[in-house]
C-alpha positions as CSV (number, residue, x, y, z in Angstrom):
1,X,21.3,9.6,2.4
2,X,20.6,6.7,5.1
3,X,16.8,5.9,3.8
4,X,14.6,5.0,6.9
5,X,12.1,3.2,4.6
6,X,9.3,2.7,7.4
7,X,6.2,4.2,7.5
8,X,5.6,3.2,11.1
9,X,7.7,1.8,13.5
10,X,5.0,-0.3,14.7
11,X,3.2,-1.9,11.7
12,X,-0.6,-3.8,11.8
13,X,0.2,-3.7,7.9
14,X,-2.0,-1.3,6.7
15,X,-1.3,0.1,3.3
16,X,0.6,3.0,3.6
17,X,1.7,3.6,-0.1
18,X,4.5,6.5,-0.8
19,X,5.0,7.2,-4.6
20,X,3.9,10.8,-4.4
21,X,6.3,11.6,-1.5
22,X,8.7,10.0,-3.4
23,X,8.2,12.2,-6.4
24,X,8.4,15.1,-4.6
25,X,11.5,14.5,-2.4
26,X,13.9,12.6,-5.2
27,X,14.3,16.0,-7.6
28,X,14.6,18.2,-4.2
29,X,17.7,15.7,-3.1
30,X,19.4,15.9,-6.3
31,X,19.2,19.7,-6.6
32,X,20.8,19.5,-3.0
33,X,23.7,17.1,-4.5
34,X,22.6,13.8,-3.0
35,X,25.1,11.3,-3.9
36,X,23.8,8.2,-3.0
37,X,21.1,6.3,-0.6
38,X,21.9,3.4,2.0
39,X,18.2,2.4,3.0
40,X,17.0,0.6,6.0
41,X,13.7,-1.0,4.9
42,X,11.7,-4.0,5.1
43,X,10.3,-5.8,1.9
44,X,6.5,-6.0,3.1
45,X,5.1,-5.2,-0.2
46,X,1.2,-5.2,1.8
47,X,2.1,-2.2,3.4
48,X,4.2,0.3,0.9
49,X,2.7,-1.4,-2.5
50,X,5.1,-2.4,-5.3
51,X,4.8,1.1,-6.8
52,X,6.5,2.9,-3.9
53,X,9.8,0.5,-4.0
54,X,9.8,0.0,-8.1
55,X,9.4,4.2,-8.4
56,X,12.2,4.3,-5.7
57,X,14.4,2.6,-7.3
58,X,13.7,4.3,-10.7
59,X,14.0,7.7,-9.0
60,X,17.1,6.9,-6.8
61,X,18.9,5.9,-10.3
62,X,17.0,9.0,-12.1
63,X,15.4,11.7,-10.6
64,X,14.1,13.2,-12.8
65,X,12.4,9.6,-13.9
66,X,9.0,10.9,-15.5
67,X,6.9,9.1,-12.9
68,X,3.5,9.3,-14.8
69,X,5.3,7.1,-17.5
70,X,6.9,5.0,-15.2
71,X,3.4,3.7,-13.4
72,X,1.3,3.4,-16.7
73,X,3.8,1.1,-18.0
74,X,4.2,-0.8,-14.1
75,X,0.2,-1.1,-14.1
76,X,-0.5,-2.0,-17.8
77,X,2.0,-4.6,-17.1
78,X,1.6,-6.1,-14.1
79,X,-1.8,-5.8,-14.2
80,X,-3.2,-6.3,-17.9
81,X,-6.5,-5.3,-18.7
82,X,-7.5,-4.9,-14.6
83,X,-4.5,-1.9,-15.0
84,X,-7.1,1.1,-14.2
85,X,-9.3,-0.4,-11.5
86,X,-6.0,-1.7,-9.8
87,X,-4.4,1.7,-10.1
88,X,-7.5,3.4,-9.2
89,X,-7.3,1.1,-5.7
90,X,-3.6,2.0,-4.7
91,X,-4.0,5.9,-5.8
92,X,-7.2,5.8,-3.4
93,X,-5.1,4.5,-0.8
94,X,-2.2,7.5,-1.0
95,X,-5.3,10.0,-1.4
96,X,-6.1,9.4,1.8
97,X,-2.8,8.7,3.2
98,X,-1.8,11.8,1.9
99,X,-4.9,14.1,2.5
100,X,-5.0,12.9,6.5
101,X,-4.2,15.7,9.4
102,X,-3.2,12.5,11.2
103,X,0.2,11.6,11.8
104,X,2.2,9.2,13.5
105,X,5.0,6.8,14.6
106,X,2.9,3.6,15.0
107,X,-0.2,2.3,13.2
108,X,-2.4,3.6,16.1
109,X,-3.7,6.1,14.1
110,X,-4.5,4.1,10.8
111,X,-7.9,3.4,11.9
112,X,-9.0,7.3,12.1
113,X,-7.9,7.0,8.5
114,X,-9.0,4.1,7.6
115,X,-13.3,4.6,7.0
116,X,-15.8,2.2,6.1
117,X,-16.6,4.1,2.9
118,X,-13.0,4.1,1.7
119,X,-13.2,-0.1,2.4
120,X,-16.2,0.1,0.3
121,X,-14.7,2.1,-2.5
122,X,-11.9,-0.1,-2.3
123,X,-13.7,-3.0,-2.9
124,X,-15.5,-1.4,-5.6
125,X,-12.1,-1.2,-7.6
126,X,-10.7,-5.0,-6.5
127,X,-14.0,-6.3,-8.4
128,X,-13.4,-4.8,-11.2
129,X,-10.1,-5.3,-11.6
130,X,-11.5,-9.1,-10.6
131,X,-13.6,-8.6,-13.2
132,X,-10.9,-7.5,-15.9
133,X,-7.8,-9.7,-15.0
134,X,-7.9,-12.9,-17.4
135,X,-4.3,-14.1,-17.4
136,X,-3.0,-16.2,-14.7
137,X,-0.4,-14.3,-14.1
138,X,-2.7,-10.6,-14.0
139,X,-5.2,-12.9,-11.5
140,X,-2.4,-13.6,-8.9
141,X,-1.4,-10.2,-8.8
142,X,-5.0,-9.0,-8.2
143,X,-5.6,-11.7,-5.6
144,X,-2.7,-9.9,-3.9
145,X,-4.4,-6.9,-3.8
146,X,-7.6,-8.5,-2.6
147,X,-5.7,-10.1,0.2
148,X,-4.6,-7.6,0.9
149,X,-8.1,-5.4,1.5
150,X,-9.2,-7.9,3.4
151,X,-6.3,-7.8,5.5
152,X,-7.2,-4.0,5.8
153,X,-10.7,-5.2,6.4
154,X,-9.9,-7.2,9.5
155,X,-7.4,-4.6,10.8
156,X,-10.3,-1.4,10.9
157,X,-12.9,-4.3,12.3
158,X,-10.1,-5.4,15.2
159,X,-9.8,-2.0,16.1
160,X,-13.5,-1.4,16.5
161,X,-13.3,-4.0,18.3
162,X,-10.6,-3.5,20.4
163,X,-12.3,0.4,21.2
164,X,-15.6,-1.2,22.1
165,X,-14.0,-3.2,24.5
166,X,-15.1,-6.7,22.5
167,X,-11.5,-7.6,22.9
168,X,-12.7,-11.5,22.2
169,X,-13.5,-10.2,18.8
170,X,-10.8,-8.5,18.2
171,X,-8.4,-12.0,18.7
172,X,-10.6,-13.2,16.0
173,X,-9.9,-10.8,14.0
174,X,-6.4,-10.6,14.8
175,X,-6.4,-14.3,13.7
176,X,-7.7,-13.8,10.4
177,X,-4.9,-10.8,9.7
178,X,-2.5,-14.0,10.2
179,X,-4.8,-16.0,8.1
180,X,-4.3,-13.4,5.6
181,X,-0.7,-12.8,5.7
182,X,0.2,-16.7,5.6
183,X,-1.9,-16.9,2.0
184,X,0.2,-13.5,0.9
185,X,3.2,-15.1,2.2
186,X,2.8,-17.7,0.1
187,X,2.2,-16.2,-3.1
């Protein structure tokens, strides 16, 4: 299977997290006698999450990888004690990826999904988890998440921008999402 790992073509690097789809389509290719995957992808972790390429490449190994196990072990690990907040953030982000009528090839749509009371519940979980991390390690790896909100935060605010015409906003805002993605970069 040639794996066209985007989510859009055009990416404002929204999270767009994909472990669910996953789990669905990886036991529906091997009952079909998929022998192998070639995937075209970029490795922009802020958009897909590190669940949907670790449970990737679990399930295109194993498909019938029991996923449930698989992501209680990634998030007690990687996270620590911030595991459930930190989880709770990423599954909030594929509810509503995956509950949206909207669909498309570029991140156009993203802001009709994007709400300011998911930002807010999202925020909600990154203190907690804030709250909860007390390694160095478990810190970093919420910072990234935080980042990586914020980064969301300034993409719904450039677009409400943009669509109230405020397009000198917007830059700002724009130059913040750089802001952001140099400090991800370099963790």
């Amino acid at each position: 299977v040639y794996g066209y790992n985007y989510v859009h073509l055009v990416s404002a690097l929204t999270p767009v997290p994909r472990v669910r789809k996953l789990v669905r389509d990886f036991p529906l290719m091997k009952k079909w006698g998929v022998m192998g995957f070639l995937d075209e992808t970029r490795n922009i972790l802020a958009e897909c999450g590190i669940t949907t390429r670790y449970v990737r490449t679990k399930l295109e190994w194993n498909a019938e990888t029991d996923v449930d196990v698989l992501l209680n072990d990634f998030y007690r690990n990687w996270y620590g004690q911030a595991a459930e907040p930190a989880r709770s953030f990423w599954e909030m982000l594929e509810d509503i990826v995956e509950s949206t009528p909207m669909l498309g090839h570029e991140d156009r749509i993203m802001p009709y999904v994007y709400s300011g009371q998911l930002i807010d519940k999202l925020d909600s979980e990154i203190r907690k988890a804030e709250q909860l991390a007390v390694t160095e390690r478990t810190k970093l790896h919420v910072e990234v998440d935080r980042l990586i909100l914020e980064h969301l935060r300034a993409y719904v605010s450039m677009r409400t921008a943009e669509f109230d015409g405020q397009f000198d906003r917007a830059a700002n805002y724009v130059q913040a999402m750089l802001d952001l993605r140099k400090q991800l970069h370099e963790i």
